[in-house]
mmCIF file of the N, C-alpha and C atoms, coordinates in Angstrom:
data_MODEL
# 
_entry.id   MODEL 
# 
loop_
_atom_site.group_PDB 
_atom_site.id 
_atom_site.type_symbol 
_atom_site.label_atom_id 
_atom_site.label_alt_id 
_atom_site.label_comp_id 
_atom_site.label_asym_id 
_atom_site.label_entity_id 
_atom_site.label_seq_id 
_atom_site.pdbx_PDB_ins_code 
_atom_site.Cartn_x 
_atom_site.Cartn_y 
_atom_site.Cartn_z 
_atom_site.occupancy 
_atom_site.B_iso_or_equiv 
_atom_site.pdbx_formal_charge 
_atom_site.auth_seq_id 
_atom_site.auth_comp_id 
_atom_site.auth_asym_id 
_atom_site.auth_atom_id 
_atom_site.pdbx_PDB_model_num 
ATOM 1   N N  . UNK A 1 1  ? -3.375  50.464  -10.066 1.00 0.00 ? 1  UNK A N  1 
ATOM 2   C CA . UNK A 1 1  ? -2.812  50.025  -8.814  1.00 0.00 ? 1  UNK A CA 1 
ATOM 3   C C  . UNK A 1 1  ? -3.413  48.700  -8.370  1.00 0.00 ? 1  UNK A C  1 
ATOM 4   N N  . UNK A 1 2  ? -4.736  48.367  -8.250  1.00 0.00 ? 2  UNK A N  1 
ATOM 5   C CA . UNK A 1 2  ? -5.066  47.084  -7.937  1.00 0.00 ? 2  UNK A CA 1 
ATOM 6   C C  . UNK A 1 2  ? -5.269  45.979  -8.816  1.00 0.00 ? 2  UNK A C  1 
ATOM 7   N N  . UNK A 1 3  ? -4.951  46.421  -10.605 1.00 0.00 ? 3  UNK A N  1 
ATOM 8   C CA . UNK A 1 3  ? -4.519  45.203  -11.307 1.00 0.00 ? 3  UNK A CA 1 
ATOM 9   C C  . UNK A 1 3  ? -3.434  44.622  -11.180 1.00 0.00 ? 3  UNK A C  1 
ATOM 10  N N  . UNK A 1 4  ? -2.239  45.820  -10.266 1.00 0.00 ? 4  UNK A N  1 
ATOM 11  C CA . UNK A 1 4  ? -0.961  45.642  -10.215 1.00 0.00 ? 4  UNK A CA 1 
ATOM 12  C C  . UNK A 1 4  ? -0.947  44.177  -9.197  1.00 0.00 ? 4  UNK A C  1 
ATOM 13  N N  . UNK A 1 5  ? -1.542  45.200  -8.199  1.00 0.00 ? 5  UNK A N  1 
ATOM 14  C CA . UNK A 1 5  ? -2.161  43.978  -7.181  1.00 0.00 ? 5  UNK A CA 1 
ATOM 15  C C  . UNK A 1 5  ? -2.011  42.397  -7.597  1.00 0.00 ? 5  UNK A C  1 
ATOM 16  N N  . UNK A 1 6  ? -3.070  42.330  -8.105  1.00 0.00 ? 6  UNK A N  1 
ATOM 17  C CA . UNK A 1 6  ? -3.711  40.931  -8.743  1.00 0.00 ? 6  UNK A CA 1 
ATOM 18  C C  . UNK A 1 6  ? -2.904  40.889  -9.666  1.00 0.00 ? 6  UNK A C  1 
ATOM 19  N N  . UNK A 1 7  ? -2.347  41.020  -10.602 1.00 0.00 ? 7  UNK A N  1 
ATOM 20  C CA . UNK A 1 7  ? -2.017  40.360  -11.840 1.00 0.00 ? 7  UNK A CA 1 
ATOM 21  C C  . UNK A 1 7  ? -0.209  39.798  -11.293 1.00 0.00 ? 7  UNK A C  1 
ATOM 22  N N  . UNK A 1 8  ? 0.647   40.610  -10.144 1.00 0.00 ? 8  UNK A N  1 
ATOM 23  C CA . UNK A 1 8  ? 2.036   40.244  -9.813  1.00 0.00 ? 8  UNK A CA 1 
ATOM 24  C C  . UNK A 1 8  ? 2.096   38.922  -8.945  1.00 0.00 ? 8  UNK A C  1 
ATOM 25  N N  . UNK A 1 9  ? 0.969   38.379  -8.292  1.00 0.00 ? 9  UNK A N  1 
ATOM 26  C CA . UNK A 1 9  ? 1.141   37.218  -7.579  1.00 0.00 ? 9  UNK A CA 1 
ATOM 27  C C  . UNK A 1 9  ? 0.402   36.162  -8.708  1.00 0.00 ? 9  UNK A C  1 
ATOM 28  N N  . UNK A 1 10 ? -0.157  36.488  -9.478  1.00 0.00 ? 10 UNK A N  1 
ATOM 29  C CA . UNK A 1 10 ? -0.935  35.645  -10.322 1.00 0.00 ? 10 UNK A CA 1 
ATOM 30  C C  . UNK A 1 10 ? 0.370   35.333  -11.557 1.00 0.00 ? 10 UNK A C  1 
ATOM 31  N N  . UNK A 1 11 ? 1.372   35.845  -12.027 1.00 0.00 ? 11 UNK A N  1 
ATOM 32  C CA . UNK A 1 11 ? 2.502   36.153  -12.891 1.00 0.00 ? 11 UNK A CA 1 
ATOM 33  C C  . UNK A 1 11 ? 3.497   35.274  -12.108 1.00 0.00 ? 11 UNK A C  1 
ATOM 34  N N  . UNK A 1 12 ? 3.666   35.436  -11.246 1.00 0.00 ? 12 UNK A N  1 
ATOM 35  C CA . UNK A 1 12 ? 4.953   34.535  -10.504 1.00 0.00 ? 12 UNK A CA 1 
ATOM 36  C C  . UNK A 1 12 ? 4.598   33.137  -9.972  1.00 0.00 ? 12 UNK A C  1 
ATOM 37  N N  . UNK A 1 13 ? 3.102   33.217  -9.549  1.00 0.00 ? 13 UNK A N  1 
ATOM 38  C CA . UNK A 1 13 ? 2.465   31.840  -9.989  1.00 0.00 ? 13 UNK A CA 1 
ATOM 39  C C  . UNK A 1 13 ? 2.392   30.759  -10.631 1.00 0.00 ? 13 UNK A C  1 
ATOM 40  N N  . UNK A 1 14 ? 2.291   31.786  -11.806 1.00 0.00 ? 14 UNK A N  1 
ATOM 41  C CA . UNK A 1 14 ? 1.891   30.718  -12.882 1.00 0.00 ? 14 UNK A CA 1 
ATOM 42  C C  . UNK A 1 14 ? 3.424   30.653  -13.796 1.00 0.00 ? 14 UNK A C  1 
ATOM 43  N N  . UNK A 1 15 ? 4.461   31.739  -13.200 1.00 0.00 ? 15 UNK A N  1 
ATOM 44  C CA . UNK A 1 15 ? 5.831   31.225  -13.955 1.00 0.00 ? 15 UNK A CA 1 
ATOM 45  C C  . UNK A 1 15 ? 6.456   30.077  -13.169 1.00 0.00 ? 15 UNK A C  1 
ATOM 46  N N  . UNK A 1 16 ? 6.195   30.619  -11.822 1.00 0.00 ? 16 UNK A N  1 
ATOM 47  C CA . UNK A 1 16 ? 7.128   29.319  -10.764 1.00 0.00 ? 16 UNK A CA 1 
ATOM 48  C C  . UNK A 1 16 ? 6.308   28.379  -10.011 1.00 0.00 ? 16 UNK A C  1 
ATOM 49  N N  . UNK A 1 17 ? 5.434   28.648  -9.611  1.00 0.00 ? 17 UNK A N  1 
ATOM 50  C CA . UNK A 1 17 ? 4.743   27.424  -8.830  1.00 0.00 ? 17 UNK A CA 1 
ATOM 51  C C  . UNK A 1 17 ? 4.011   26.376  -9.946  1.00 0.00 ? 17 UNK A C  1 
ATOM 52  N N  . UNK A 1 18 ? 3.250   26.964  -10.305 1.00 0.00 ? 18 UNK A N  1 
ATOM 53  C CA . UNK A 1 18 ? 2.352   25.904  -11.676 1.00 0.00 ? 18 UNK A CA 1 
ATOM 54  C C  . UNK A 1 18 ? 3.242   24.831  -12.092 1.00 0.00 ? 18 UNK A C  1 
ATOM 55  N N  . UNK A 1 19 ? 4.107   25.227  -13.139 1.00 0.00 ? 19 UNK A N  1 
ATOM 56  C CA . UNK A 1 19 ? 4.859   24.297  -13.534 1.00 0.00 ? 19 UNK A CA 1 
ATOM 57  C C  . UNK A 1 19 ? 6.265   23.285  -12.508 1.00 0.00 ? 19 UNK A C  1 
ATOM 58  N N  . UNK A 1 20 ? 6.790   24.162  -11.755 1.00 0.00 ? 20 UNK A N  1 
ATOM 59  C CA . UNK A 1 20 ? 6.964   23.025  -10.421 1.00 0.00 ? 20 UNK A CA 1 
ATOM 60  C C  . UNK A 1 20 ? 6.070   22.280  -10.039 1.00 0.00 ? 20 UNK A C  1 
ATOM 61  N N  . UNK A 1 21 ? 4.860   22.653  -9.419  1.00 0.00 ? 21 UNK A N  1 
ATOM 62  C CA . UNK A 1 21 ? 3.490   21.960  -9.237  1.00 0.00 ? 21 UNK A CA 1 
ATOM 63  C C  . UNK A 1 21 ? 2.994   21.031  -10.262 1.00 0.00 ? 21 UNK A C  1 
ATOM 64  N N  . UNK A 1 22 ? 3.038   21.049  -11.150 1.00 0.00 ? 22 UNK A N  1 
ATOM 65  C CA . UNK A 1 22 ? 2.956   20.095  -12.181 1.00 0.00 ? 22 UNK A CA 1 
ATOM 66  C C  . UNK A 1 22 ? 3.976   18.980  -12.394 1.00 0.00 ? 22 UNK A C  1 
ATOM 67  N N  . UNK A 1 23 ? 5.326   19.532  -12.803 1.00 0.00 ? 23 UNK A N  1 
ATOM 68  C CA . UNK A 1 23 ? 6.307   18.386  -12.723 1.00 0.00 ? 23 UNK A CA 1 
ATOM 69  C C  . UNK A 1 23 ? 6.353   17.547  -11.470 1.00 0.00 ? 23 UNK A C  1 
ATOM 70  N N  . UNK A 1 24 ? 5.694   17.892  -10.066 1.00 0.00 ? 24 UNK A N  1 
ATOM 71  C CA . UNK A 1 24 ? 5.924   17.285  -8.696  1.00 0.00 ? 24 UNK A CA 1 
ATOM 72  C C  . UNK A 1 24 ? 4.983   16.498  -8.886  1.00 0.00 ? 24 UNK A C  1 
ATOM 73  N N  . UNK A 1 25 ? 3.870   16.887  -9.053  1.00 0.00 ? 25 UNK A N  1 
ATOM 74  C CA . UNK A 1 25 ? 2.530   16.199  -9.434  1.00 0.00 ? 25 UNK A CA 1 
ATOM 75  C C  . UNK A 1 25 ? 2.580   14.523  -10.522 1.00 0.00 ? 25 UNK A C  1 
ATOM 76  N N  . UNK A 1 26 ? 2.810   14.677  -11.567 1.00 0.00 ? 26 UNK A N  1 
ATOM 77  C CA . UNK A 1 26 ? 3.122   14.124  -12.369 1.00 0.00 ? 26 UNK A CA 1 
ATOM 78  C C  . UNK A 1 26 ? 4.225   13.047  -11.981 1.00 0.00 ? 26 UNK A C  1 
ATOM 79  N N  . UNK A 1 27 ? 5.682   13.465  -11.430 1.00 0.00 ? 27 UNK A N  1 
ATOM 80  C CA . UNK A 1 27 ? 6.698   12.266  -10.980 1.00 0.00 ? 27 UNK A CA 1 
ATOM 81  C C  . UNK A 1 27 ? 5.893   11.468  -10.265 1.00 0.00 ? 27 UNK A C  1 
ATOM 82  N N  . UNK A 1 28 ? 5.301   11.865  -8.980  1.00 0.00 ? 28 UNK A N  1 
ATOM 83  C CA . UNK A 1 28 ? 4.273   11.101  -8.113  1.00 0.00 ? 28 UNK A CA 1 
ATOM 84  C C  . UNK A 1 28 ? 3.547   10.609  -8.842  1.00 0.00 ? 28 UNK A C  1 
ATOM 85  N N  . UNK A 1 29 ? 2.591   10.513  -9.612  1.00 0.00 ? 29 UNK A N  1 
ATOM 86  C CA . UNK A 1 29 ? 1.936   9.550   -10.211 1.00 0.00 ? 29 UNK A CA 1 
ATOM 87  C C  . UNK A 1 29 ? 2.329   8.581   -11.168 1.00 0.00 ? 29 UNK A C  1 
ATOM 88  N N  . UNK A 1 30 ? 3.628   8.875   -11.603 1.00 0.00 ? 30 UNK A N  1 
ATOM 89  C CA . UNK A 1 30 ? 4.263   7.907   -12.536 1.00 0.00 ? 30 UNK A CA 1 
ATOM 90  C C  . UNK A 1 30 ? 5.054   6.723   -11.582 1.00 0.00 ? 30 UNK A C  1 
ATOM 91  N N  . UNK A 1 31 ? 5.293   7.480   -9.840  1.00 0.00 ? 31 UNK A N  1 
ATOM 92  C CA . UNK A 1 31 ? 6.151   6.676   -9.252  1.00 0.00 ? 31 UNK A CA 1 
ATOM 93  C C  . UNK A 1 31 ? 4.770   5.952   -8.899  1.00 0.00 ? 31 UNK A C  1 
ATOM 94  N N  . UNK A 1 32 ? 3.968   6.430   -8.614  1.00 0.00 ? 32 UNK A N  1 
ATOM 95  C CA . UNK A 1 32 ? 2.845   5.131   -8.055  1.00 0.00 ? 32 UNK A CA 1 
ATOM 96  C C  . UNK A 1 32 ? 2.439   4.200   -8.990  1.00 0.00 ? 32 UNK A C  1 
ATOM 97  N N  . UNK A 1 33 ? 2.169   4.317   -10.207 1.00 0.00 ? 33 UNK A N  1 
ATOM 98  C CA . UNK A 1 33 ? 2.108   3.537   -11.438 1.00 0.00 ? 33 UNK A CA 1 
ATOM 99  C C  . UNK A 1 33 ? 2.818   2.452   -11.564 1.00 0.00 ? 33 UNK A C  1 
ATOM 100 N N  . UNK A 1 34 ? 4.199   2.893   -10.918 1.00 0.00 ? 34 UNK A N  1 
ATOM 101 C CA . UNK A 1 34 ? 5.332   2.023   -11.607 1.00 0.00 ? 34 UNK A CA 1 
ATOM 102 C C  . UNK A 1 34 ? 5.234   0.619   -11.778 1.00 0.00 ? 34 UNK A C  1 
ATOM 103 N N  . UNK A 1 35 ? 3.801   0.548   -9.831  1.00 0.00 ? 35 UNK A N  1 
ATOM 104 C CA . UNK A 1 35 ? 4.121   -0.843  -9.146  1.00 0.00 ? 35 UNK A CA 1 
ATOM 105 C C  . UNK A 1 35 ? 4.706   -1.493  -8.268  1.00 0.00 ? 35 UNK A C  1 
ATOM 106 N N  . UNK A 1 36 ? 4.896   -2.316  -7.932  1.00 0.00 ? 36 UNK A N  1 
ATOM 107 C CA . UNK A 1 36 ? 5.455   -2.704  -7.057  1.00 0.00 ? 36 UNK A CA 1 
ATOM 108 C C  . UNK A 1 36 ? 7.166   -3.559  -6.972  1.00 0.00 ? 36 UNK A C  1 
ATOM 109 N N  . UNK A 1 37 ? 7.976   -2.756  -5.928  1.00 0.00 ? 37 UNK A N  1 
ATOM 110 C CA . UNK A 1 37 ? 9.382   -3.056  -5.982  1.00 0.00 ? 37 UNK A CA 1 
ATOM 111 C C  . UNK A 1 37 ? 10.128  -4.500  -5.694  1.00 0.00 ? 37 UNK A C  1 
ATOM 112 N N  . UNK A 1 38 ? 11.380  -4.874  -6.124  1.00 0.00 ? 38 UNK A N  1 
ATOM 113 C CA . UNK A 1 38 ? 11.541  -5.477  -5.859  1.00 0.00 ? 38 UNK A CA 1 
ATOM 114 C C  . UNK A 1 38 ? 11.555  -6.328  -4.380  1.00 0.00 ? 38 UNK A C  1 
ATOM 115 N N  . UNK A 1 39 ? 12.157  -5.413  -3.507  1.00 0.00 ? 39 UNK A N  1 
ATOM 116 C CA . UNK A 1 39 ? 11.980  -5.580  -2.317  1.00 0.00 ? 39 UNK A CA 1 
ATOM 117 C C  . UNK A 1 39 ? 10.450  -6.130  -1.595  1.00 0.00 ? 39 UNK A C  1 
ATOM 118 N N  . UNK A 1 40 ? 9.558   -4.990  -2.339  1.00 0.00 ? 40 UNK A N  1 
ATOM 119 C CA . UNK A 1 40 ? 8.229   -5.953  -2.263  1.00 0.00 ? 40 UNK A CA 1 
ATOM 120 C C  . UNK A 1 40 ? 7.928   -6.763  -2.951  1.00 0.00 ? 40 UNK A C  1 
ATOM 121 N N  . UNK A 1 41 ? 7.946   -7.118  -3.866  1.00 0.00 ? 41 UNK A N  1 
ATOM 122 C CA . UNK A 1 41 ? 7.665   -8.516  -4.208  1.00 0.00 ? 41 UNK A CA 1 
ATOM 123 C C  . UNK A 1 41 ? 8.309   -9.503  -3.200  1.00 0.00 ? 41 UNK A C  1 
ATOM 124 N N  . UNK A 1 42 ? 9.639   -9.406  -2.513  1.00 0.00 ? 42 UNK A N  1 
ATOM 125 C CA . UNK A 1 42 ? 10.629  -10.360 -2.460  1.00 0.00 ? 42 UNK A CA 1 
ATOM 126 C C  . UNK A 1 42 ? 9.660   -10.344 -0.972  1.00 0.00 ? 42 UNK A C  1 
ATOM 127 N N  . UNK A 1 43 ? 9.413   -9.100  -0.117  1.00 0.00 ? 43 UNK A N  1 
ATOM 128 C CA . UNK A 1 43 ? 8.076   -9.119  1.111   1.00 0.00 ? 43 UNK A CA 1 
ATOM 129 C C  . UNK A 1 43 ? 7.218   -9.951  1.336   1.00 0.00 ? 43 UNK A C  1 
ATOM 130 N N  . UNK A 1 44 ? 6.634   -9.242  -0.113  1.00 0.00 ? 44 UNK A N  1 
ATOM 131 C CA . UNK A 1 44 ? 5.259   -10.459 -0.832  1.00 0.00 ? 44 UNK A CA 1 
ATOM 132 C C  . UNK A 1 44 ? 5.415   -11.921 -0.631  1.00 0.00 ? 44 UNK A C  1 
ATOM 133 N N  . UNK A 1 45 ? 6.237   -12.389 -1.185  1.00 0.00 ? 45 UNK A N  1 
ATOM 134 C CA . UNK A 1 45 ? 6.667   -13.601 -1.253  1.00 0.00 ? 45 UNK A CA 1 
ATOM 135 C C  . UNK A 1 45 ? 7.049   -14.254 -0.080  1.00 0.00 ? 45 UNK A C  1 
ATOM 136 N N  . UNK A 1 46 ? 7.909   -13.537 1.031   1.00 0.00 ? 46 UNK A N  1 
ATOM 137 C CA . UNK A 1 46 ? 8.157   -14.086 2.369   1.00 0.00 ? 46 UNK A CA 1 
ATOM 138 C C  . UNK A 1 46 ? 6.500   -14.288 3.391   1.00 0.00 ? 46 UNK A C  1 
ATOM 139 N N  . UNK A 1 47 ? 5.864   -13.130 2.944   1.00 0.00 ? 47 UNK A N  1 
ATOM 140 C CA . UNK A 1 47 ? 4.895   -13.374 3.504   1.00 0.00 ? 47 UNK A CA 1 
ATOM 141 C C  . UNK A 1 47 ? 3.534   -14.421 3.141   1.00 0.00 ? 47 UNK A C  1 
ATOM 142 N N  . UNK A 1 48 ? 3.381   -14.399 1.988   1.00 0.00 ? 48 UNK A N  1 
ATOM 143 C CA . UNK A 1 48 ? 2.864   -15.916 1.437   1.00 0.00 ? 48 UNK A CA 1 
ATOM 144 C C  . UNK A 1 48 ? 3.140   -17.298 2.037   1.00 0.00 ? 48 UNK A C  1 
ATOM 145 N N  . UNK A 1 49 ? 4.514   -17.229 2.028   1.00 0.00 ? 49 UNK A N  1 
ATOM 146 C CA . UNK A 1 49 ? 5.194   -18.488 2.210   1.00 0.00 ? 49 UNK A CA 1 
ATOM 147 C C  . UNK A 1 49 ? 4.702   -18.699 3.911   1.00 0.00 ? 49 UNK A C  1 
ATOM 148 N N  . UNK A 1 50 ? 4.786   -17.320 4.853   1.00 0.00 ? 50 UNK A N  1 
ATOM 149 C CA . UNK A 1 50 ? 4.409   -17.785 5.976   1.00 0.00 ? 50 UNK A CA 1 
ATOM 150 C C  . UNK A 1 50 ? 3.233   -17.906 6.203   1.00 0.00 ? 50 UNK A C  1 
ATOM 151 N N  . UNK A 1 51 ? 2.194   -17.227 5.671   1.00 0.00 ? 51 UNK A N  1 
ATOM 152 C CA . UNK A 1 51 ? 0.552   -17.754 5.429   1.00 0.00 ? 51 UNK A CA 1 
ATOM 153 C C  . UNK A 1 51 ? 0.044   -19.018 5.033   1.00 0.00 ? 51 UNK A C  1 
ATOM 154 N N  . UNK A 1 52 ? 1.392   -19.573 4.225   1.00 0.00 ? 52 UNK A N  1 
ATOM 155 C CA . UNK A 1 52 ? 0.812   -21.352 4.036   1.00 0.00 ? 52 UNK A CA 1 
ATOM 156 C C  . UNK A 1 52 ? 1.305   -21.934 5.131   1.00 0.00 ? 52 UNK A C  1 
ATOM 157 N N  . UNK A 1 53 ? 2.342   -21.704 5.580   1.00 0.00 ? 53 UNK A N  1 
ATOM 158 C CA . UNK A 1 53 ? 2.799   -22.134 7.242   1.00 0.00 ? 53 UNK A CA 1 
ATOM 159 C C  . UNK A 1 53 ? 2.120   -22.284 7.989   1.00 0.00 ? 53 UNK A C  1 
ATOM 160 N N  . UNK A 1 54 ? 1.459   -21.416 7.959   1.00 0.00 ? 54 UNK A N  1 
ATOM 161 C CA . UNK A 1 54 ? 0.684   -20.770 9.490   1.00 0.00 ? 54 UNK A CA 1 
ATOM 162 C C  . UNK A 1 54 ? -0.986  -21.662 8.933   1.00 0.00 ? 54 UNK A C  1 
ATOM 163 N N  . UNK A 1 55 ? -1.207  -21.894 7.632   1.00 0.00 ? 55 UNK A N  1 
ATOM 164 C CA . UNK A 1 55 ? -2.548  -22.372 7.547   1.00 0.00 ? 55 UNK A CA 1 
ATOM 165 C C  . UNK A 1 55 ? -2.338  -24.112 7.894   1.00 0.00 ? 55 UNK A C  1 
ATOM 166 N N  . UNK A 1 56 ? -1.116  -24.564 7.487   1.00 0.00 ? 56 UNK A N  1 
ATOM 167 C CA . UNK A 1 56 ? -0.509  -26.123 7.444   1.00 0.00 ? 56 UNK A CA 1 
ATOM 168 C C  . UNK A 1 56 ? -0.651  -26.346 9.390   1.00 0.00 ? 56 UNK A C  1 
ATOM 169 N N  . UNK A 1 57 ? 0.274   -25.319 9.874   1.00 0.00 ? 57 UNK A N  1 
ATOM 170 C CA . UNK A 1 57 ? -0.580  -25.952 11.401  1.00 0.00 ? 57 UNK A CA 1 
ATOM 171 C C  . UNK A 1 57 ? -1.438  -25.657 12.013  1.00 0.00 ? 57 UNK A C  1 
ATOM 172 N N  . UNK A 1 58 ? -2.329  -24.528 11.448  1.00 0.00 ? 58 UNK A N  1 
ATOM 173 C CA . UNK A 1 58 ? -4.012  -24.668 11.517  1.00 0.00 ? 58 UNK A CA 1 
ATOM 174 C C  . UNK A 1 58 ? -3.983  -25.860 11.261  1.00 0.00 ? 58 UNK A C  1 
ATOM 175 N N  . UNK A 1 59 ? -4.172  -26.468 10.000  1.00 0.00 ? 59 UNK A N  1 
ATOM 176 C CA . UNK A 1 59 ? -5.266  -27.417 10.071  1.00 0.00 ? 59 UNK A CA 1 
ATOM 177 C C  . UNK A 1 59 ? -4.552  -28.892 11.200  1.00 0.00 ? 59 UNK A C  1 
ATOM 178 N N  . UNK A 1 60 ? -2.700  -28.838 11.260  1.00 0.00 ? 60 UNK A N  1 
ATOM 179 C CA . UNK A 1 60 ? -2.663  -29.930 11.848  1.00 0.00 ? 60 UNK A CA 1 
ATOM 180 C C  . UNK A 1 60 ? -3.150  -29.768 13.615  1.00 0.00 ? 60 UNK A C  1 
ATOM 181 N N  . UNK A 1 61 ? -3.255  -28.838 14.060  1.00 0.00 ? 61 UNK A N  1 
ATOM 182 C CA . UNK A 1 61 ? -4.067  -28.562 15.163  1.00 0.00 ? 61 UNK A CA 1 
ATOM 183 C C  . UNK A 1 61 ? -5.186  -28.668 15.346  1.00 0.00 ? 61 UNK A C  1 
ATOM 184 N N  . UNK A 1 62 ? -6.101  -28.507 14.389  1.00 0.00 ? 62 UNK A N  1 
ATOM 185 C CA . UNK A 1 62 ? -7.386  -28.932 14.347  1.00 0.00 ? 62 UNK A CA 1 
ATOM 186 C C  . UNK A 1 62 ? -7.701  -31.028 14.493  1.00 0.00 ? 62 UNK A C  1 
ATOM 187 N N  . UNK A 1 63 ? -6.574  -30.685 13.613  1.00 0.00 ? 63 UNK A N  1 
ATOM 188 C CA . UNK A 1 63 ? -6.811  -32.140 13.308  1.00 0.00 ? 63 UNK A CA 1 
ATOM 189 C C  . UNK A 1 63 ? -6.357  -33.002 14.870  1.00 0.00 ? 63 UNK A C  1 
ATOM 190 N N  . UNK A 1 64 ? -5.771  -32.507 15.821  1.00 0.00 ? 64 UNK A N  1 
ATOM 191 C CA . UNK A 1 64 ? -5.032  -33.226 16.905  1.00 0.00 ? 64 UNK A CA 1 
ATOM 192 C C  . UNK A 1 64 ? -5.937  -32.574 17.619  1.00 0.00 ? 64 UNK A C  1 
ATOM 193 N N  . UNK A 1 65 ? -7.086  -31.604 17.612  1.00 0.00 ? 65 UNK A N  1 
ATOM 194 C CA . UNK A 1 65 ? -7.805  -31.695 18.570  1.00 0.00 ? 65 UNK A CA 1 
ATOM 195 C C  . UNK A 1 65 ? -9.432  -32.447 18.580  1.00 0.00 ? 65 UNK A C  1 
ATOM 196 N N  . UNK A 1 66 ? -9.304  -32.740 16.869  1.00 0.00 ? 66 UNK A N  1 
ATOM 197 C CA . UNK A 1 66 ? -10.523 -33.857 16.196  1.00 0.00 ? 66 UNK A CA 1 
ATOM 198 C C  . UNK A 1 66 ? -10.433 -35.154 17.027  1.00 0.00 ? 66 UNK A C  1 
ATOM 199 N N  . UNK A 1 67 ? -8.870  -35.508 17.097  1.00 0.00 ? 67 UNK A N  1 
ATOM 200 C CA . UNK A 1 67 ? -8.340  -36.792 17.489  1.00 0.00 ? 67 UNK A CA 1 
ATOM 201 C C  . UNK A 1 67 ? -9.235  -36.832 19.089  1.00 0.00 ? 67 UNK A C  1 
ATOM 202 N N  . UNK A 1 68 ? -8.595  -36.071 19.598  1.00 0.00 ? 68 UNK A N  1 
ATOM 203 C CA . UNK A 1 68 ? -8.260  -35.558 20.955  1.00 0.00 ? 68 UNK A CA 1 
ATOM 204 C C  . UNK A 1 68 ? -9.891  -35.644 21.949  1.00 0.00 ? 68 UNK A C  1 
ATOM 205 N N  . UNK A 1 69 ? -10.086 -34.511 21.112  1.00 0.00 ? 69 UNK A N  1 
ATOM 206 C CA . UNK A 1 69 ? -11.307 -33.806 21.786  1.00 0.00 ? 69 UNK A CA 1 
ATOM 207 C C  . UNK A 1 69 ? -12.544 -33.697 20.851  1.00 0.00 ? 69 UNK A C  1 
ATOM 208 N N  . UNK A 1 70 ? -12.940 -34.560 20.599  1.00 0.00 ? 70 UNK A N  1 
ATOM 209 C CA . UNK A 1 70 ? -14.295 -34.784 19.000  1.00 0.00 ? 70 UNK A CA 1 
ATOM 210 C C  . UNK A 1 70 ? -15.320 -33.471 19.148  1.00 0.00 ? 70 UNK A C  1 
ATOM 211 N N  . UNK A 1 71 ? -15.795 -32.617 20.206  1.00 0.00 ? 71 UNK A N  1 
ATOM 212 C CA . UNK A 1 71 ? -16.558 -32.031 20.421  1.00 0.00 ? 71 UNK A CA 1 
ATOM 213 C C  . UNK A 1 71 ? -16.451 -30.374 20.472  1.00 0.00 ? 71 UNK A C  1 
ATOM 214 N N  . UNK A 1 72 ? -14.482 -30.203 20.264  1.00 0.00 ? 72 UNK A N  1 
ATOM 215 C CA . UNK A 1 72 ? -14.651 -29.056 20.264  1.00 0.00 ? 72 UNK A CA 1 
ATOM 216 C C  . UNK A 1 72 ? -15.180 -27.851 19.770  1.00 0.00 ? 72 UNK A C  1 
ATOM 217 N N  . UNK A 1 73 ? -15.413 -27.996 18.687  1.00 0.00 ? 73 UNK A N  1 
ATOM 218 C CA . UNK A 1 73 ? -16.058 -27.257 17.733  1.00 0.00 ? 73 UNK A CA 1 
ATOM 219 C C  . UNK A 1 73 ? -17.293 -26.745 18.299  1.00 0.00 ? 73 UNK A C  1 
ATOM 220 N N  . UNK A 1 74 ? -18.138 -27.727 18.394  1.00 0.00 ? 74 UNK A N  1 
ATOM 221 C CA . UNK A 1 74 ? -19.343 -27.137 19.007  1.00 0.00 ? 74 UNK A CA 1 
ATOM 222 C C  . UNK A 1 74 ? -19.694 -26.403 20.401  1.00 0.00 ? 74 UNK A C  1 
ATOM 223 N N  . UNK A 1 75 ? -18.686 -26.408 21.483  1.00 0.00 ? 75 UNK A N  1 
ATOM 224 C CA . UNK A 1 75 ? -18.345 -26.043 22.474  1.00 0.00 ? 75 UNK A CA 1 
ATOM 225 C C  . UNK A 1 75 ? -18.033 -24.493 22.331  1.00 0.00 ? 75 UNK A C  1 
ATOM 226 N N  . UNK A 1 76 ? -17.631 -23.859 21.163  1.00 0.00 ? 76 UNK A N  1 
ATOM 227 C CA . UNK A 1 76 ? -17.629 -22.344 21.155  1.00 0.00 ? 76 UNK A CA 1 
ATOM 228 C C  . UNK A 1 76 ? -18.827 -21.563 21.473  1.00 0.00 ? 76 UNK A C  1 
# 
């Protein structure tokens, strides 16, 4: 009676969950592997492009407050 116990949830276990559990397991790590999508790359790329933007009027702001104001820097 109490191998019955133990051995009928351990049997349906390992017929149905394990191997579902495994194939679920496994897709997920092959989908993370894959890399990265087009869509992200194409992300990637928009966002680069605005990081050199954004550094180009950094520096021309710096530079118009070099002109401007020679001392700011040290004033922080």
């Amino acid at each position: 009676m109490t191998a019955a116990l133990i051995t009928t949830p351990l049997v349906i276990f390992l017929i149905f969950v394990a191997p579902l559990w495994l194939v679920l397991h496994y897709r997920s790590i092959k989908r993370t592997n894959k890399g990265l999508s087009q869509e992200d790359r194409d992300r990637l790329e928009a966002l680069s492009e605005r990081a050199a933007a954004m550094s180009d009027r950094v520096r021309t702001l710096e530079k118009i407050l070099d002109d401007e104001s020679p001392g700011w820097r040290e004033k922080r």
